[in-house]
C-alpha positions as CSV (number, residue, x, y, z in Angstrom):
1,X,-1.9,-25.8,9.4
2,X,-3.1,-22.9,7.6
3,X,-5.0,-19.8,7.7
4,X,-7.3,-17.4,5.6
5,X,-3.9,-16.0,4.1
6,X,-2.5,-19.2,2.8
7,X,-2.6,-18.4,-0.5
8,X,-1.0,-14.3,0.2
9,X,1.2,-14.7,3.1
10,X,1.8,-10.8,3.0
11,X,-0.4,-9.5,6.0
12,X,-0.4,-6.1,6.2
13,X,-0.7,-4.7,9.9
14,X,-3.3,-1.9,10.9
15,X,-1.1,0.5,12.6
16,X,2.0,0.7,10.5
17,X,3.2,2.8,7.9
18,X,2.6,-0.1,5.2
19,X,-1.2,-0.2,6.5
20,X,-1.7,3.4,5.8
21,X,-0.2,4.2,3.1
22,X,-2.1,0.9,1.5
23,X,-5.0,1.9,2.9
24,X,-4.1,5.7,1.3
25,X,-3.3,4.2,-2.1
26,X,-7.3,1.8,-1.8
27,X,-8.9,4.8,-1.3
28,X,-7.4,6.4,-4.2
29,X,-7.5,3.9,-6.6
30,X,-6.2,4.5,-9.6
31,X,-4.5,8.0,-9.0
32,X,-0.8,7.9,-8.5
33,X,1.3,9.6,-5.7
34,X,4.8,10.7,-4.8
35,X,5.7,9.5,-1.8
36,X,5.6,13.2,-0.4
37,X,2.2,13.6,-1.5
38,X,1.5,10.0,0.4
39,X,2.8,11.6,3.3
40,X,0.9,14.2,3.2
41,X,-1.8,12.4,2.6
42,X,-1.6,9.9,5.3
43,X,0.1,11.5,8.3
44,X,3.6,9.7,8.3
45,X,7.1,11.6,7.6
46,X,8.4,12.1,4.5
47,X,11.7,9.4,4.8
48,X,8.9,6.9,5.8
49,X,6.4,7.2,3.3
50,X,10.1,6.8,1.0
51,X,11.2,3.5,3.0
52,X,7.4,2.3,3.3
53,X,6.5,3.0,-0.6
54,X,9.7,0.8,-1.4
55,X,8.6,-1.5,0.7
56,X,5.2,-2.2,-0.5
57,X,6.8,-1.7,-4.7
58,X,9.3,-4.8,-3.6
59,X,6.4,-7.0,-2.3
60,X,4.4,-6.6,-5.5
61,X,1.6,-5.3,-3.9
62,X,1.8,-1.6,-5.5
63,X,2.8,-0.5,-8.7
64,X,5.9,2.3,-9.7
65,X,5.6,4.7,-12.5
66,X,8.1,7.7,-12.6
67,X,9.0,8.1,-9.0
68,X,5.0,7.5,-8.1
69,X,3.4,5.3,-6.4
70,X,-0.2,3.5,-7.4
71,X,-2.6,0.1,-6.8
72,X,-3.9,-0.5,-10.2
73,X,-8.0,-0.6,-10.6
74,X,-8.2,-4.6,-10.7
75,X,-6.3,-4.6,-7.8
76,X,-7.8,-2.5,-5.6
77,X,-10.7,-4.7,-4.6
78,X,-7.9,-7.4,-3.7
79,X,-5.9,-5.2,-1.3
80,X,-9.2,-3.8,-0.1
81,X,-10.0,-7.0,1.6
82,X,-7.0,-7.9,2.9
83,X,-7.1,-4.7,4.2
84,X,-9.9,-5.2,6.5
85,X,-9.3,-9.0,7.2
């Protein structure tokens, strides 16, 4: 009983605020954001992109320096997949 995922459970939905602001932070590899300038970025509100940014810090899959929010390099190419599976 298993899937493609087994070995990250974490599915990350297209549609949702996790999926965009991901998909924000892939693009932008590297580069770190507030969660205003996610918002900005990515088209949800401000109090989301908060919520959605604390989200994706608590499940490990971005990283949290000084109030900003990034997906380290050797990551990227990780997330990226997942992404579009």
């Amino acid at each position: 009983m298993g899937g493609p995922n087994d070995e990250n459970p974490y599915l990350v939905i297209p549609g949702t605020d996790e999926y965009d602001a991901l998909s924000f932070l892939v693009r932008n590899r590297g580069e770190q954001f507030t969660p205003p300038e996610i918002a900005a970025g990515t088209g949800i509100s401000e109090a989301d992109a908060a919520d959605t940014m604390t989200t994706l810090s608590d499940d490990g899959l971005v990283e949290r320096s000084q109030g900003a929010y990034y997906v380290p390099v050797d990551r990227a190419e990780d997330l990226q997949r997942r992404l579009e599976s």
